[in-house]
DOTI-845455 format. One record per residue: chain; x, y, z of N, C-alpha, C, O in turn. Coordinates in steps of 0.001 Angstrom, whole numbers, plus 500000, padded with zeros to 6 digits. Example, Ala and Ser with C-alpha at 12.3 -4.5 7.8 and 13.67 -1.06 7.14 Angstrom:
// residues 2
<"A",<513190,494310,507800>,<512300,495500,507800>,<513200,496700,507800>,<514236,496681,508465>>
<"A",<512850,497750,507080>,<513670,498940,507140>,<512900,500030,507870>,<513409,501138,508039>>
// end
This chain:
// residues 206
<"A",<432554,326399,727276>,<433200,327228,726255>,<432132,327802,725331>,<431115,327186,725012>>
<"A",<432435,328997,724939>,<431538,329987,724153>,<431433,329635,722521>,<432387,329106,721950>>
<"A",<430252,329958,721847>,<430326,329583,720457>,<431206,329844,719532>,<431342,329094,718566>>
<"A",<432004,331061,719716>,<433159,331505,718762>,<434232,330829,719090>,<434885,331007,718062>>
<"A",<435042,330041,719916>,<436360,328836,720263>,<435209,327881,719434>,<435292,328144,718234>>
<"A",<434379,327068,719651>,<433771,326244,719040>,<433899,326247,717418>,<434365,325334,716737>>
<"A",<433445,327319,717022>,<433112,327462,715790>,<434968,327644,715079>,<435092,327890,713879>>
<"A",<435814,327540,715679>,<436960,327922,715295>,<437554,326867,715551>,<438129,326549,714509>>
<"A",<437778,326051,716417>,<437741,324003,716261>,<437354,323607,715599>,<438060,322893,714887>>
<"A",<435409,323796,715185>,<435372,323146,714633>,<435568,323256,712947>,<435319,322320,712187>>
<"A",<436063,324584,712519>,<436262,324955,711275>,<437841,324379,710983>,<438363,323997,709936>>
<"A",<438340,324479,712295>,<440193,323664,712127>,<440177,322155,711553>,<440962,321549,710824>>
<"A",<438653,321704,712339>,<438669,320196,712214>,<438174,319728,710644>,<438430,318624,710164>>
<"A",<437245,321040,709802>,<436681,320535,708765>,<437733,320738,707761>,<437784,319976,706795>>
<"A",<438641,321768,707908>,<439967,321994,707146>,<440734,320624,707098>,<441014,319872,706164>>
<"A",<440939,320583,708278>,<442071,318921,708430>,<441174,317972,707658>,<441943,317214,707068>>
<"A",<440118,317697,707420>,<439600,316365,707031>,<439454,316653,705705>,<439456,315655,704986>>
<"A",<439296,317985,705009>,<438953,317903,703939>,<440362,317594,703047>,<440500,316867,702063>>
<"A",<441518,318561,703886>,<442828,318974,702843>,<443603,317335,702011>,<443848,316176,702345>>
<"A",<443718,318124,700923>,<443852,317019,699565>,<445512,316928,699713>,<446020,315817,699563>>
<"A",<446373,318079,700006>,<447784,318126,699833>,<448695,318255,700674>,<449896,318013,700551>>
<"A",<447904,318788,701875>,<449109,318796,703047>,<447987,317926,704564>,<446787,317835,704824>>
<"A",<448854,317619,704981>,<448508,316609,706354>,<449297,316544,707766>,<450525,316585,707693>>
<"A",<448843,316470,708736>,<449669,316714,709942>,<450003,315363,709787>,<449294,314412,709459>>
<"A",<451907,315458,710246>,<452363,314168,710562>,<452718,313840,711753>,<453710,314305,712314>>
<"A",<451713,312770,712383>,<451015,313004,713819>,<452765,312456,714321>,<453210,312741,715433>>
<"A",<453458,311769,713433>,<454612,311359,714690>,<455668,312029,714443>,<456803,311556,714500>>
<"A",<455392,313175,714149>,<456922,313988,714470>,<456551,315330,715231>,<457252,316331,715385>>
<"A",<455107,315048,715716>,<454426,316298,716678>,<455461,316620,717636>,<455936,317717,717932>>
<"A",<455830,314981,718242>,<456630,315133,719601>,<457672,315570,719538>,<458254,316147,720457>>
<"A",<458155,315337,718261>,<459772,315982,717925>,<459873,317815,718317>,<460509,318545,719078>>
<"A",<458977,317919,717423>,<458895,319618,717058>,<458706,319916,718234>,<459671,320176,718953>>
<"A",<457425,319948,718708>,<457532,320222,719915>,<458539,320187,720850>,<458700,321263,721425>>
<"A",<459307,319243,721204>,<460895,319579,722025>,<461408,320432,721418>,<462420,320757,722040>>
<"A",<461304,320984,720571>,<462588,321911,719827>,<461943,323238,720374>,<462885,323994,720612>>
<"A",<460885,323784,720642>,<460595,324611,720459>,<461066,325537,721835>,<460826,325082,722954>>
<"A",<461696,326758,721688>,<462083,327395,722862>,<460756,327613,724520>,<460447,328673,725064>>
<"A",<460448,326696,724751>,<459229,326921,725624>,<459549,327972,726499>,<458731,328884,726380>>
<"A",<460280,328161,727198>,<461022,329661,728106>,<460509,330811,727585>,<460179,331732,728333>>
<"A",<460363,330901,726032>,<460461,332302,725613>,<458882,331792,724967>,<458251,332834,724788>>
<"A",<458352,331045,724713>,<456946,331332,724697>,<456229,331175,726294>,<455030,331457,726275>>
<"A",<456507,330968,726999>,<455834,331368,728455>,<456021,332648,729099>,<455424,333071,730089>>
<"A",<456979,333250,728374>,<457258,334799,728679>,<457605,335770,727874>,<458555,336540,728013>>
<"A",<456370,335708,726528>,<456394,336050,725376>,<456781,338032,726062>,<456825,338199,727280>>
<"A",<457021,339338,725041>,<457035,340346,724845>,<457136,340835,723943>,<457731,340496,722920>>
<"A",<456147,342365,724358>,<456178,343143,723321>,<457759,344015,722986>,<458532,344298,723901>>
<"A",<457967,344273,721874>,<459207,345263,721660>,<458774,346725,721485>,<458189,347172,720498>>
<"A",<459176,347471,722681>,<459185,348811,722481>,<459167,349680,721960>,<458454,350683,721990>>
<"A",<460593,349138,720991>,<461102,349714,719840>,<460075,350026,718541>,<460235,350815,717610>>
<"A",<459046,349181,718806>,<458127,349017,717443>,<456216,349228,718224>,<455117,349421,717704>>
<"A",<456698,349054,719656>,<455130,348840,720234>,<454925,350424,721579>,<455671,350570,722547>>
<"A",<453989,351176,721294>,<453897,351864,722327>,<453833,350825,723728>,<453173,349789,723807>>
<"A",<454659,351382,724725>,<454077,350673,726164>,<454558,351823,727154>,<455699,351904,727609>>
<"A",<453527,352686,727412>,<453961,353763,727917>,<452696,353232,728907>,<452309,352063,728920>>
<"A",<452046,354472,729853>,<450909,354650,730419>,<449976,353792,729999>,<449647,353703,728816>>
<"A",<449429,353023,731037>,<448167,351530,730886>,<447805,351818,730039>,<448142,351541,728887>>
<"A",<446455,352908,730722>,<445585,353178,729560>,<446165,353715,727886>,<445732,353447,726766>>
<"A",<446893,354256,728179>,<447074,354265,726304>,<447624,353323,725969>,<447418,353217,724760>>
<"A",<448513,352162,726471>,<448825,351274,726080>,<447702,350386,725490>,<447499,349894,724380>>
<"A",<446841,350378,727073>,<445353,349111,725929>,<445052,349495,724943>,<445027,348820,723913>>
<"A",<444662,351041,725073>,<444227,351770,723604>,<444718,351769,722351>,<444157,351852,721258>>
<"A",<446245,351625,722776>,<446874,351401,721350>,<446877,350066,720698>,<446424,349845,719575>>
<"A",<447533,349019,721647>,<447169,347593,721121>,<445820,347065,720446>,<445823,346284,719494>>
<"A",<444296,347741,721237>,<443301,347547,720889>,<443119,348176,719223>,<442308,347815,718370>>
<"A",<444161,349210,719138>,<443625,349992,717833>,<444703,349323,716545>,<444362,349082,715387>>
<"A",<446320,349088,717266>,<446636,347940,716497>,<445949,346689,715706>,<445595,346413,714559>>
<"A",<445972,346123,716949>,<444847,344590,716342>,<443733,345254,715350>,<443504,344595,714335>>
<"A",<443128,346275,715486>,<442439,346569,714631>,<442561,346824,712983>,<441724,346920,712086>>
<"A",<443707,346872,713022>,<444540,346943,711769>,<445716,345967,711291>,<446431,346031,710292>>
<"A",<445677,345076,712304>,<446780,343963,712161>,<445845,342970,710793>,<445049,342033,710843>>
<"A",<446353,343636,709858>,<445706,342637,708394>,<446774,343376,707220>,<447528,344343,707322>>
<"A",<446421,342318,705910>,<446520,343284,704792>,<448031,342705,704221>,<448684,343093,703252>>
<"A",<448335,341561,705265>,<449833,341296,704899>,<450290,341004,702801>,<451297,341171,702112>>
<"A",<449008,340561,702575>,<448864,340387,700634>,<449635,341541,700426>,<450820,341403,700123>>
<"A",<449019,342939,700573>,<449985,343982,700505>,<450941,344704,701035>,<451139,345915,700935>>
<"A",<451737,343605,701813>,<453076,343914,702467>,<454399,343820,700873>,<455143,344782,700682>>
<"A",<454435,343059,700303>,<455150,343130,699644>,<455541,344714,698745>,<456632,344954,698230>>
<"A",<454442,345558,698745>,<454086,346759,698286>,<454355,348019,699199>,<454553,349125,698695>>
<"A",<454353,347835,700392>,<454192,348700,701576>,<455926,349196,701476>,<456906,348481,701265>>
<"A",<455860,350583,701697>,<457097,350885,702043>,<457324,351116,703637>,<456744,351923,704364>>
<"A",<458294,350214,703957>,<458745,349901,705060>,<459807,350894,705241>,<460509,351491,704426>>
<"A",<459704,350928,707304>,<461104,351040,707228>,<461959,350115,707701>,<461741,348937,707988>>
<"A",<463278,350956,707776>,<464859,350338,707410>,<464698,348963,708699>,<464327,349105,709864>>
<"A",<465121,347659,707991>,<465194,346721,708975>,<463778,346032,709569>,<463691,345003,710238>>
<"A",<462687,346926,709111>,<461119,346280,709451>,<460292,345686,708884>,<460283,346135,707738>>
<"A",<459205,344548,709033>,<458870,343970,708218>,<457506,344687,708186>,<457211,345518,709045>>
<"A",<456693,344352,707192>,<455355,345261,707502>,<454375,345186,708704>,<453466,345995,708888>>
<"A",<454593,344370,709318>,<453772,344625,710602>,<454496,345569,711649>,<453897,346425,712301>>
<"A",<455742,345335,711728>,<456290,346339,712733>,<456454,347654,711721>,<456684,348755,712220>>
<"A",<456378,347558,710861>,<456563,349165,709863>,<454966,349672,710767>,<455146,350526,711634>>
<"A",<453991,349341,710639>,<452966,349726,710649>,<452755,349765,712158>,<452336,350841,712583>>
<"A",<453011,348578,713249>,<453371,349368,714589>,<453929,350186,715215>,<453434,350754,716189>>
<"A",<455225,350416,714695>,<456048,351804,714815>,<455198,353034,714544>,<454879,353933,715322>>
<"A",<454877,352847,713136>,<454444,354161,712455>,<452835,354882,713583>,<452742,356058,713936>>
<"A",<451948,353928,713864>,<451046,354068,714837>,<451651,354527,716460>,<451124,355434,717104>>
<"A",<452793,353755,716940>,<453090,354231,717923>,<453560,355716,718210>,<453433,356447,719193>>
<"A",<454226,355898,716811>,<454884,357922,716952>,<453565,358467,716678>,<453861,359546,716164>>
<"A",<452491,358414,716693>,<451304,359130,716725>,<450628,359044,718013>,<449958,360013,718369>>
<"A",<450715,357980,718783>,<450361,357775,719877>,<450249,358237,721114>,<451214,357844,721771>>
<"A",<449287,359097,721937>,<448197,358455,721758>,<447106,359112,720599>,<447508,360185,720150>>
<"A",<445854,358663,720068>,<444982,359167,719388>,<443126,359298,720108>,<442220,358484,720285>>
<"A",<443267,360493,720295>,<441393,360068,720922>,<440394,359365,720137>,<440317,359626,718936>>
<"A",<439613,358500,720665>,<438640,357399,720132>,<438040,358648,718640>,<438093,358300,717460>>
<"A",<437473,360171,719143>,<436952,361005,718051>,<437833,361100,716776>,<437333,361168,715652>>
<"A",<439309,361102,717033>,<440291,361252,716071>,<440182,359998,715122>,<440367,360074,713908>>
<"A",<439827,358700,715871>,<439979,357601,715587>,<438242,357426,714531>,<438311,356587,713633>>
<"A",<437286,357943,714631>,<436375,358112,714094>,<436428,358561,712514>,<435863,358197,711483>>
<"A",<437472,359606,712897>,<437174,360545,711550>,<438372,360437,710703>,<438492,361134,709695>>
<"A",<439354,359501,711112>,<440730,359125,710506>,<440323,358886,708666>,<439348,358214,708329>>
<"A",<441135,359473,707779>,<440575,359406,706245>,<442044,358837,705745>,<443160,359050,706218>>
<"A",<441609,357986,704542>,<442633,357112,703235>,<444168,358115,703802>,<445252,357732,704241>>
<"A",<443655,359397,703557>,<444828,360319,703346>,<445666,360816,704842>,<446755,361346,705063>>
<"A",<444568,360351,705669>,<445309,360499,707279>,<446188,359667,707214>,<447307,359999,707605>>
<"A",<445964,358300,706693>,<446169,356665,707340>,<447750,356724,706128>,<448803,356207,706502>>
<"A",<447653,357322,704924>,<448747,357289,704000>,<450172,358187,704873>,<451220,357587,705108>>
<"A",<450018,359275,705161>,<450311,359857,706292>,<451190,359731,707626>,<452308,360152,707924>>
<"A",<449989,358793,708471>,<450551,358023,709780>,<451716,357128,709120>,<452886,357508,709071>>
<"A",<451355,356150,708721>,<452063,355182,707733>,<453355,355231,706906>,<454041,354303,706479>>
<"A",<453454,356100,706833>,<454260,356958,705783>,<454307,356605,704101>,<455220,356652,703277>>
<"A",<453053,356279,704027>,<453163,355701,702513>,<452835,356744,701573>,<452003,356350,700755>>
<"A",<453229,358026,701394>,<452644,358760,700389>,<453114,358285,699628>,<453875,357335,699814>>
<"A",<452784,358857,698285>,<453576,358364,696989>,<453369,356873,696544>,<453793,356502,695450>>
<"A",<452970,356351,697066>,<452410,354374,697047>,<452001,354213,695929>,<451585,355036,695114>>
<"A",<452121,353076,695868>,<450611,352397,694753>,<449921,352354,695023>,<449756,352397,696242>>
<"A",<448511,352190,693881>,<447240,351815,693978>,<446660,350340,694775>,<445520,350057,695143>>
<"A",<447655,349733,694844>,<447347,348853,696363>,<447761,348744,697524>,<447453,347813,698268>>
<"A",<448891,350160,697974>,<449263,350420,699126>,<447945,351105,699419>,<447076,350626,700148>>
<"A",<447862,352403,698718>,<446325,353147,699237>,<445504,352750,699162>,<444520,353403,699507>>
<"A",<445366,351580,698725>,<443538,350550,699084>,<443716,350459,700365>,<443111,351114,701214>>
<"A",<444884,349322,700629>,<444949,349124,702164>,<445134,350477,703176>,<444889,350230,704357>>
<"A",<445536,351879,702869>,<445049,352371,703597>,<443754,353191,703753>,<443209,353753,704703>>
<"A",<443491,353042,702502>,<441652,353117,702877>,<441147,351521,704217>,<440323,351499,705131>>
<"A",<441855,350723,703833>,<440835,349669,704825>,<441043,349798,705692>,<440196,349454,706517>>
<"A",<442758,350590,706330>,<442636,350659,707519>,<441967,351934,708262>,<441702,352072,709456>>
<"A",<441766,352885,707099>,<441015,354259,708164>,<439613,353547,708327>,<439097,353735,709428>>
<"A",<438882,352748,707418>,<437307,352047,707595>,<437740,351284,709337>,<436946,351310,710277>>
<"A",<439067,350696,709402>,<439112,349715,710330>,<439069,350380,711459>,<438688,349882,712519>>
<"A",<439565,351881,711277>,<439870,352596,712907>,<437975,353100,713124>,<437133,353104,714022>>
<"A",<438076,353447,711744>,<436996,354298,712071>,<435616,353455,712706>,<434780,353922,713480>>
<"A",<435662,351953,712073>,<434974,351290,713304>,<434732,351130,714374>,<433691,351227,715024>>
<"A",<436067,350780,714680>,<436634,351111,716370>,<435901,352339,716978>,<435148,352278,717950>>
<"A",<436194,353380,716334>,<436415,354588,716867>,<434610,354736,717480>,<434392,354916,718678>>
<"A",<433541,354633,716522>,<432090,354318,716216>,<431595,353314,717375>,<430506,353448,717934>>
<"A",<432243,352596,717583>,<431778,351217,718778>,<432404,351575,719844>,<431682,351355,720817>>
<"A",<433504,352069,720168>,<433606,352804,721384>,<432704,354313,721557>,<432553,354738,722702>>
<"A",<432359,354774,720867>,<431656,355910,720571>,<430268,355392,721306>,<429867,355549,722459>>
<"A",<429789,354816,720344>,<428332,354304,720605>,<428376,353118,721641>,<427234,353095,722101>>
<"A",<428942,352351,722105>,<428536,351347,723285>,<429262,351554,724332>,<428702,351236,725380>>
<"A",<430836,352184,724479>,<431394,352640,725658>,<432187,353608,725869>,<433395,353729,726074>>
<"A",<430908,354578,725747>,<431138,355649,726463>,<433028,356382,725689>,<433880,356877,726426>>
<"A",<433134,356281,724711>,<434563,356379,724419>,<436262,355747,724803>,<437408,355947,724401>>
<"A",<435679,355028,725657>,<436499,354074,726911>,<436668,352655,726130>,<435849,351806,725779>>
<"A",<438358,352782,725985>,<438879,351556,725251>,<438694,350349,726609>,<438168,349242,726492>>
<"A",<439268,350918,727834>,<438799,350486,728960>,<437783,349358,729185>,<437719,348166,729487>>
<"A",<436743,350810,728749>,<434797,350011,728957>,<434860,348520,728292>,<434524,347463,728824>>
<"A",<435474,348766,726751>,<435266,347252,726097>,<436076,346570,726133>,<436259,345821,725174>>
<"A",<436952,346529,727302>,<437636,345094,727640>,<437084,345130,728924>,<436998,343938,729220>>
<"A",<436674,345764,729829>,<435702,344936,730790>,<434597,344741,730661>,<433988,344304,731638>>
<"A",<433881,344982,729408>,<432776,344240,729394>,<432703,342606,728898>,<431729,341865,728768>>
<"A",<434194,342365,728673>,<434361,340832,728076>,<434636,340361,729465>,<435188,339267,729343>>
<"A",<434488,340729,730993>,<434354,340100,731952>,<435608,339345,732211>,<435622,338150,732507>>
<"A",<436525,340001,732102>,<437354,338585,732231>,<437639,337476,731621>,<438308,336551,732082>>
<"A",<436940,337567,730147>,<436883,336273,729402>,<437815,337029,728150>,<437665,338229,727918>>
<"A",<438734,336227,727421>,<439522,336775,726162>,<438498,336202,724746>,<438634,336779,723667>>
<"A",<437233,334732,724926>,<436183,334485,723938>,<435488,335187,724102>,<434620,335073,723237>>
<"A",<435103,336622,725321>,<434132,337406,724836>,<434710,338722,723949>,<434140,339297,723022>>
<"A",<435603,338914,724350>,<436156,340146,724132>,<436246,339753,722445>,<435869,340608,721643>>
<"A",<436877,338124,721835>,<436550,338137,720794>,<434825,338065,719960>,<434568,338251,718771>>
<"A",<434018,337781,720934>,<432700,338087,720073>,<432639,339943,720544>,<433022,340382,719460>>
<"A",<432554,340416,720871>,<432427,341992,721171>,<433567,342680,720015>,<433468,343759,719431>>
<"A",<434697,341620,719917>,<435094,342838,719273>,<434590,342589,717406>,<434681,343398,716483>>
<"A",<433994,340961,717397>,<433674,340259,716213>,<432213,341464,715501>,<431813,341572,714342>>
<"A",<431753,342187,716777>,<430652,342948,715683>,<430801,343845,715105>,<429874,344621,714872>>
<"A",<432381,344085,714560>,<432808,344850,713694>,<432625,344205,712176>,<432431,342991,712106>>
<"A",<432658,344650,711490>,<432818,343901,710264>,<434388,343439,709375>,<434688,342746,708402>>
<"A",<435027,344214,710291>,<436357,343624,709750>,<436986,342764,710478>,<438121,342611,710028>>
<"A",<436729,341937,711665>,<437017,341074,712461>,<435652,339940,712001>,<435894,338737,712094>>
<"A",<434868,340188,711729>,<434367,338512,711291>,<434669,337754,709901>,<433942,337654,708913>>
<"A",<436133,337186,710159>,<436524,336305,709145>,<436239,334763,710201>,<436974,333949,710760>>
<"A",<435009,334931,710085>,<434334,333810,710618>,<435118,332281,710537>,<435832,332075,709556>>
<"A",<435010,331481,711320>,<435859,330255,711831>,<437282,330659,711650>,<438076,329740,711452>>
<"A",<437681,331728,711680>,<439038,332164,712513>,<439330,332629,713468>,<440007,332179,714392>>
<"A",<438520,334220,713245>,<438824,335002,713967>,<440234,335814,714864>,<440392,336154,716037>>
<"A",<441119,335894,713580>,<442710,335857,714125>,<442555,337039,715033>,<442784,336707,716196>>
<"A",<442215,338422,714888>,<442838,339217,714834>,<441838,339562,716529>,<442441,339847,717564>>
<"A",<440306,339451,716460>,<440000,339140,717658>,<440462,338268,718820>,<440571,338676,719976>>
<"A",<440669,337284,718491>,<441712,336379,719724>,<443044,336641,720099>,<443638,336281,721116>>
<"A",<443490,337407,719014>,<445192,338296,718891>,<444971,339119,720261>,<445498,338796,721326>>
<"A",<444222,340092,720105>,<443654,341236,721011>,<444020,340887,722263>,<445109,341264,722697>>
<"A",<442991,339960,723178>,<443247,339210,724372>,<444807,339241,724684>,<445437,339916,725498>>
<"A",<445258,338185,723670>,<446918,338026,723955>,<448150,338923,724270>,<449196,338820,724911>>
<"A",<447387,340041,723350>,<448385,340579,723769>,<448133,341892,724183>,<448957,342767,723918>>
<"A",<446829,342218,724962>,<446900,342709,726241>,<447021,341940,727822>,<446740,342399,728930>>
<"A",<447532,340652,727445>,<447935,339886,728401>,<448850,340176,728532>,<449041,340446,729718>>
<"A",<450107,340380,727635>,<451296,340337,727366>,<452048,341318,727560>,<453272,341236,727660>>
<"A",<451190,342651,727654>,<451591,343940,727830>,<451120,344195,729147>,<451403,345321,729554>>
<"A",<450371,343343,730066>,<450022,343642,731153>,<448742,343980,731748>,<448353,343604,732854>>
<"A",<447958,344907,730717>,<446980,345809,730994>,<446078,345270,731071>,<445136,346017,731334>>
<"A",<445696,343796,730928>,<444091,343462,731176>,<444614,341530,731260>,<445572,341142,730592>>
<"A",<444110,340922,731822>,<443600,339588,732584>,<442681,338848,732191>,<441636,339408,732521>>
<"A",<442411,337699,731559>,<441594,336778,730546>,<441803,335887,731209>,<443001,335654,731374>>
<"A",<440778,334927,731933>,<441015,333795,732855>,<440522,332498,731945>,<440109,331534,732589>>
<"A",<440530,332414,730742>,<440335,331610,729627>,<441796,331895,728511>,<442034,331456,727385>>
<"A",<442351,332553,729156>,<443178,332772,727485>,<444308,331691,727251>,<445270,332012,726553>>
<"A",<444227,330269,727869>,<445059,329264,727683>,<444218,327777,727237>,<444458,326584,727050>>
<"A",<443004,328816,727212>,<441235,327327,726623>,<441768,327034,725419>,<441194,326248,724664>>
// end
C-alpha cells in the first residue's frame, strides 16, 4: 500500500487516541453494522436527476470536475439551493445543465462565471467567496490537464494505472485536494467513477 492510505490510517489512528470527548464503542460495532442496508451499499448509484451520466467520456469529465468542487459545505447553510436540494446536489445539478465544459473553458472559469453556473447571483459575501474557490478549484483542474495530459480527463485517470491511491496522489498535487491525512475529496474521485462505470481501481476496497 502507497503512502497516502498510510498517512490517512495513520492520521485516523492519532485522532482516536488523542480524542478527549467522543470514543468508539467497540461493542455495539456489531450491532450497527447489521442494521446497515448492505444490498444498497454494494450497489451504490449515481442519481441522474442531479448527476450528468450521459456519454463515458463526459461523464468521467464531469465527475472528475465535480469532486473538484465537492467542498465548502460551512457555506451551505448560505447557498441558495434549489427546490428539494441540499447543497451538494444544488451544486451537481447546477454543473450538470452546463455540461459538458472543455478542460480551456475550465481554465479560464471566473468568481462571476461560477456565481452564474450555480445560480447564486445576488448572494452573500460568503456565497461569492465560495464561488471564487470554486472557479480557483476548476481552474486548477483545468491547468493540470492542460499541462500534464494533453487536455484528456481520460489521460489522468490512466495514469493512476489502475490504482484509485494513485489517482488520489495525482490528483493530491493540486492544492485544493491536499487536506493532508484525509484526503476526502481525492479518494471520493476513484469511487465514484467506479460507480458510474467509467474507470476500474483494482485497490478501491484496500
Amino acid at each position: 500500500m502507497g503512502k497516502l492510505l498510510d498517512s490517512v490510517r495513520a492520521n485516523a489512528a492519532e485522532l482516536d487516541a488523542s480524542a478527549k470527548y467522543v470514543r468508539i464503542c467497540e461493542e455495539r460495532v456489531a450491532g450497527y453494522a447489521s442494521s446497515l442496508p448492505v444490498e444498497e451499499a454494494r450497489a451504490p448509484e449515481l442519481d441522474p436527476k442531479t448527476h450528468y451520466l450521459g456519454e463515458p467520456e463526459h461523464t468521467l469529465a464531469y465527475l472528475v470536475s465535480l469532486d473538484a468542487i465537492n467542498f465548502g459545505s460551512g457555506y451551505f447553510p448560505h447557498l441558495r439551493k434549489r427546490p428539494g436540494l441540499s447543497g451538494y446536489f444544488t451544486v451537481a445539478a447546477s454543473l450538470k445543465d452546463v455540461w459538458p465544459l472543455p478542460v480551456d473553458a475550465l481554465r479560464a472559469l471566473t468568481p462571476d462565471d461560477c456565481t452564474r453556473i450555480f445560480g447564486q447571483t445576488d448572494s452573500d459575501a460568503d456565497v461569492l467567496e465560495l464561488m471564487g474557490l470554486f472557479a480557483r478549484a476548476l481552474n486548477d483542474l483545468g491547468r493540470l490537464l492542460s499541462n500534464r495530459y494533453r487536455r484528456d480527463f481520460r489521460g489522468l485517470v490512466e495514469a493512476a494505472d489502475g490504482s484509485a491511491e494513485r489517482l488520489a496522489e495525482l490528483l493530491a498535487e493540486m492544492p485544493f485536494y491536499q487536506d493532508v491525512g484525509f484526503y476526502k475529496r481525492a479518494q471520493l474521485t476513484a469511487a465514484d467513477l467506479s460507480v458510474a462505470g467509467v474507470a476500474t481501481f483494482e485497490d478501491l476496497g484496500a
